[in-house]
C-alpha positions in Angstrom: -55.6 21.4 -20.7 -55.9 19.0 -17.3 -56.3 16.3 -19.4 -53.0 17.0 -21.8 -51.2 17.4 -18.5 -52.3 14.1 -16.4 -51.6 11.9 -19.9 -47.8 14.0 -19.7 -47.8 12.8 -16.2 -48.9 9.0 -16.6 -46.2 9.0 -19.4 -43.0 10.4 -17.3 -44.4 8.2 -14.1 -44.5 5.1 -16.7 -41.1 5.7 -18.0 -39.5 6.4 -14.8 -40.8 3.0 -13.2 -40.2 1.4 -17.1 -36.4 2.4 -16.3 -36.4 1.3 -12.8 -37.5 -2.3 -13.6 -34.5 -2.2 -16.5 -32.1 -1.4 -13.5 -33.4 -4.4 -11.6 -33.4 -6.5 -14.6 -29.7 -5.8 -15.0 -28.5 -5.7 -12.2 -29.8 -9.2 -11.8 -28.0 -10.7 -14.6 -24.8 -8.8 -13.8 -24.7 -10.5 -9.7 -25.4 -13.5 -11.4 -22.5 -13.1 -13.9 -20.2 -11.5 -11.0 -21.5 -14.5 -8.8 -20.1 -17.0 -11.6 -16.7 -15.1 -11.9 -17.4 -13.8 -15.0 -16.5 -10.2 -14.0 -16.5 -8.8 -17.8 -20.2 -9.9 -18.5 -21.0 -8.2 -15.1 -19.3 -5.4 -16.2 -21.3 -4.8 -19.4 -24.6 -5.1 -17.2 -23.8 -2.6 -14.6 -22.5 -0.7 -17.3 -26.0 -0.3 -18.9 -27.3 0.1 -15.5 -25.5 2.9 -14.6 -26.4 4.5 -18.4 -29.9 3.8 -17.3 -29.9 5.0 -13.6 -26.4 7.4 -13.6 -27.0 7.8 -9.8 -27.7 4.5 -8.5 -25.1 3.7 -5.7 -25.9 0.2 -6.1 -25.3 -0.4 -9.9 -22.2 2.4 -9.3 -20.6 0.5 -6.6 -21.0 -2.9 -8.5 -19.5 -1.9 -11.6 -16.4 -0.5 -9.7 -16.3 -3.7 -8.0 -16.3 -5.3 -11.1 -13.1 -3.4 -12.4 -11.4 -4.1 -9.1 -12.4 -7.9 -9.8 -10.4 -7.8 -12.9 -7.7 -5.8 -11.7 -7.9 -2.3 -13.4 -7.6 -0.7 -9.8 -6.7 2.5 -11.5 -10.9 2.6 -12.8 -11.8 1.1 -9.7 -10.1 3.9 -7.5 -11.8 6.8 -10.0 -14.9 4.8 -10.0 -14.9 4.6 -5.7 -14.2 8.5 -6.0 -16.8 9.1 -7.9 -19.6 6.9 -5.9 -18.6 7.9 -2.2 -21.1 10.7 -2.3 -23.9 8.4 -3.6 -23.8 6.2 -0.6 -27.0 6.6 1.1 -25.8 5.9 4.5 -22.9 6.2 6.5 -22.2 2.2 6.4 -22.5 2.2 2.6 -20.2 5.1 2.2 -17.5 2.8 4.5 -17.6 0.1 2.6 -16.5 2.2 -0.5 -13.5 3.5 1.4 -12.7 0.1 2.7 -12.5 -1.4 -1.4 -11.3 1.7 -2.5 -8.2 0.7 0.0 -8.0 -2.1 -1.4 -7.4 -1.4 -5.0 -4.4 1.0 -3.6 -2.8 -2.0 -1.6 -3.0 -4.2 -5.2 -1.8 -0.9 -6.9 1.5 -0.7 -4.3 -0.2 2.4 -3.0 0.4 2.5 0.9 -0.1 6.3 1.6 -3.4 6.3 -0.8 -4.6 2.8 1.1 -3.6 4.4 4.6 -6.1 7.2 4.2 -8.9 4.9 2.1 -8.9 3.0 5.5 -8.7 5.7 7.9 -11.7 7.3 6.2 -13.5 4.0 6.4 -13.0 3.5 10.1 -13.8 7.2 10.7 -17.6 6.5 9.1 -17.4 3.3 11.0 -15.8 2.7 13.5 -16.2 -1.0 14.4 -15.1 -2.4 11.1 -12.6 -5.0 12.2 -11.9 -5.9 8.7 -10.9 -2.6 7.9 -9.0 -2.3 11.1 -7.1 -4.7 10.3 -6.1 -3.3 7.0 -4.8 -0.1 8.0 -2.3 -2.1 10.8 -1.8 -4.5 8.1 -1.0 -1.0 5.5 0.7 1.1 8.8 3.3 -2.3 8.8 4.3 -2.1 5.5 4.8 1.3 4.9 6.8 1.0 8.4 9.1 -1.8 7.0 9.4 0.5 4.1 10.2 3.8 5.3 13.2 2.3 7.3 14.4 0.3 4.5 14.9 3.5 2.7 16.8 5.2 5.6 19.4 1.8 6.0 19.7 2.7 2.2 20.4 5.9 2.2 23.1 5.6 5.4 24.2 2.9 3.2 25.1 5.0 -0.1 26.8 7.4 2.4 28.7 4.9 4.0 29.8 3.7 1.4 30.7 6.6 -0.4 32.7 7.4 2.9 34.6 4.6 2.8 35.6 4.7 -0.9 38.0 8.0 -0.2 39.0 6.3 2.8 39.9 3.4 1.1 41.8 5.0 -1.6 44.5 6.5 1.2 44.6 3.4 2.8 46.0 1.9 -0.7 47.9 4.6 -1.3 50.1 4.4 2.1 50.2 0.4 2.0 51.6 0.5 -1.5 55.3 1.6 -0.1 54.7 -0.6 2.6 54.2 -3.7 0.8 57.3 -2.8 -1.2 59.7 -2.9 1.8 57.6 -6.1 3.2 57.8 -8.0 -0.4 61.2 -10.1 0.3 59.9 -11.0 4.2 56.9 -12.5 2.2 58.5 -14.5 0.3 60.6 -16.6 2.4 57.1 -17.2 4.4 54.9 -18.5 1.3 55.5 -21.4 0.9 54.7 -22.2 4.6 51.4 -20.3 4.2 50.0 -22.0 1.8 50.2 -25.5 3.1 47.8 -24.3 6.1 45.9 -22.2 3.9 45.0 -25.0 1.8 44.2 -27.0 4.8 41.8 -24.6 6.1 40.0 -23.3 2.6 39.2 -27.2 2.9 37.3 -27.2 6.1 35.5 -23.9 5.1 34.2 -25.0 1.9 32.8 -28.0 3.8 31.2 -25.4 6.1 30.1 -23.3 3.5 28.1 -26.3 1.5 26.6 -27.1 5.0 25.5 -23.9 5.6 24.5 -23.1 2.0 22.2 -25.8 2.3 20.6 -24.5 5.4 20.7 -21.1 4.0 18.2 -22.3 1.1 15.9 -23.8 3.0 15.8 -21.1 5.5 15.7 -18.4 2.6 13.0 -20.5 0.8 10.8 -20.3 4.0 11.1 -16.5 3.7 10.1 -16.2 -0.1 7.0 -18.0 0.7 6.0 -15.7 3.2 6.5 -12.4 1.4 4.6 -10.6 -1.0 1.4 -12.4 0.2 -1.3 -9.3 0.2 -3.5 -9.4 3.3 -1.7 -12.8 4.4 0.0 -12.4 7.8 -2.2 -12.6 10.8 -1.3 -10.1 13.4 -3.0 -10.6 16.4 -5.3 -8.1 17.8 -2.7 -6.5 20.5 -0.7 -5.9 17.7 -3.7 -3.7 15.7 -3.9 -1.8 18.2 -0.4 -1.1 19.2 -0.1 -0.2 15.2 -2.9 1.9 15.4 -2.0 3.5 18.8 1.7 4.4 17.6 0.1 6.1 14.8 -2.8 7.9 15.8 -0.2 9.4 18.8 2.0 10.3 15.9 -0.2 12.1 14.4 -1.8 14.2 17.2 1.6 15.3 18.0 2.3 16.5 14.3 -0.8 17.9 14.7 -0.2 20.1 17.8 3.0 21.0 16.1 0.9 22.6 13.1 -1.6 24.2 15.4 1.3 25.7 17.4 3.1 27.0 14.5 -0.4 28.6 13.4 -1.1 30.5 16.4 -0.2 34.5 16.1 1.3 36.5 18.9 -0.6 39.8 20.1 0.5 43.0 19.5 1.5 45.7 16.6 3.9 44.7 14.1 7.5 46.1 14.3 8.3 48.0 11.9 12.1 47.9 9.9 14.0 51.0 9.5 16.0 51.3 6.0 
């Protein structure tokens, strides 16, 4: 009966490190593939790494890597979900948050990026690279919040002025009726210095067209550049600052609206 149970034994023990060594083995040939840029063959490695060794962090976080690297963020995101747990440390688990950021900022995600990143910091803290994503993240959805608010004052201004506009016609039409044989007799002055000056302003206008290209061209080049304007390190943490104060004050405002006054509750009379 010992001797049934220690060959049982020597099997599973054999197997296990059997399986082990196929991890290693493909996880090798999958760095080397990722290494090369061929992020599908890596993908097929870790693939059979993870069906070898389902909890592995290290063949996990590779293969999520891998679908980031070939820009199916939507896997990557489920695949960082999945794996955050796995991380055996506090660093490892960071570094997850910090990719898994990433794939939101490619996937036009800001609110899912902003928290990736603030998660990240949270596990650690000095993770400049990180840091700088969330300003860089904290910017954009800045830029974007108020580009919604001068649209929505727009649509109303403009709806506004579209009643207003409609009176206004409305009273000028008998106006221009009475004003119509004034007009006339002053036309054919008019349009000698009208001609005269539409001249001079289409000469301004190509002048300033041109400079208006160049200058516009300049601006196309810097936008939609992920991760591609500098701010300095004042400006992280003025970002950073603005926010985290925003937040403790929404905060306070929860926690005061929570709290419950003493005392019995009144009762109605019906």
């Amino acid at each position: 009966m010992k001797y049934s149970l220690l060959i049982i034994w020597s099997v599973c023990i054999s197997s296990i490190l059997h399986a082990q060594d196929d991890v290693k083995r493909l996880m090798y040939y999958g760095n080397m593939e990722f290494n090369e840029g061929q992020y599908e063959d890596a993908l097929s490695y870790y693939e059979d790494a993870v069906s070898y060794s389902p909890l592995n962090f290290k063949a996990n976080y590779n293969l999520a890597n891998a679908l980031y690297r070939l820009g199916d963020y939507p896997k990557a995101i489920e695949s960082y979900e999945k794996i955050v747990n796995l991380g055996p440390t506090s660093f490892d688990k960071s570094k997850v948050y910090h990719n898994m950021g990433n794939a939101h900022m490619m996937s036009q995600n800001l609110e899912g990026a902003i928290e990736a990143y603030k998660n990240g910091l949270r596990l650690n803290p000095s993770d400049e690279e990180t840091r700088y994503n969330l300003a860089y993240a904290l910017s954009l959805k800045r830029e974007q919040d108020e580009q919604e608010q001068n649209s929505e004052q727009n649509n109303d201004n403009s709806n506004g002025e579209g009643s207003d506009s409609e009176n206004r016609n409305d009273s000028q039409d008998s106006q221009n009726d009475e004003n119509n044989s004034d007009e006339e007799e002053n036309q054919n002055g008019d349009q000698e210095e009208q001609q005269n000056d539409e001249e001079e302003n289409d000469e301004q206008s190509e002048q300033n067209s041109e400079g208006n290209k160049e200058e516009n061209q300049d601006e196309k080049e810097g936008q939609g550049q992920q991760f591609g304007n500098k701010m300095s390190k004042d400006d992280i943490q003025r970002i950073l600052d603005t926010y985290y104060k925003r937040e403790k004050e929404l905060q306070e405002r929860l926690d005061k609206n929570k709290r419950v006054g003493y005392g019995s509750p009144k009762k109605k009379d019906w």
